[in-house]
N, C-alpha and C positions, 0 to 999 in steps of 0.2 A: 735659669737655664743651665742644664750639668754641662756644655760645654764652655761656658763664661766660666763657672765655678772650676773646671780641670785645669782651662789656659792662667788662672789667678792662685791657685793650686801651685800649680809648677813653677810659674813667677815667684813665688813668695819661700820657696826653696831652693832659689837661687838656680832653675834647671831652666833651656832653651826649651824651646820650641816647635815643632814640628806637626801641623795638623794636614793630612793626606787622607780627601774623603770624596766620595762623591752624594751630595748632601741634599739633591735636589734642591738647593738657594741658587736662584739662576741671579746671577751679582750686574748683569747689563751690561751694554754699553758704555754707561757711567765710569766703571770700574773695568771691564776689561774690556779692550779697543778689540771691535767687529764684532762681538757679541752681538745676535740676532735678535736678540732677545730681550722683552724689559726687564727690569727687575722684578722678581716674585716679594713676596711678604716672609718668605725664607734668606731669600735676599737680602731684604732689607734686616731681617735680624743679624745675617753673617756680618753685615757691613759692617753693623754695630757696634758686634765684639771685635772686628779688625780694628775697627775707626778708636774704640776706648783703649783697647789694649796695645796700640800701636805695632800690629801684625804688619806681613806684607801678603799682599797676594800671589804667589809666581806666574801665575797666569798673566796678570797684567803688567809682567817686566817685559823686559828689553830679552832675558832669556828663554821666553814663551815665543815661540814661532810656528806654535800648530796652527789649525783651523776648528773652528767650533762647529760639530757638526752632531749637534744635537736633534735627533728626529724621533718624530714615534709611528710605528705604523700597526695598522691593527685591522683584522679581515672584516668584511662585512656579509 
């Protein structure tokens, strides 16, 4: 996966961090409190590379105080 391979990339040259995306990986409940949503299969890959590479999520801190307000709407 080229974003495992960038975040181990940067690790390995001694550089931080900073991944800002909107990735469609809906990460849940699990991982961020009130998320509506389950986990996707995008999800579960994000998780992966946070959970190996020992990321944080900002979303599920203490500094995240939005609301998740993910919708789609579409005409018929």
């Amino acid at each position: 996966m080229k974003l495992l391979t960038e975040v181990k990339n940067a690790k390995l040259s001694d550089n931080l961090v900073c991944i800002q995306m909107d990735a469609n990986s809906k990460l849940g409940n699990q991982v961020i409190k009130g998320d509506p949503f389950e986990m996707s299969v995008n999800g579960k890959a994000l998780r992966d590379i946070i959970s190996s590479e020992n990321l944080i999520v900002i979303n599920a801190t203490e500094k995240c105080k939005g609301t998740i307000i993910r919708f789609r709407k579409s005409k018929t």
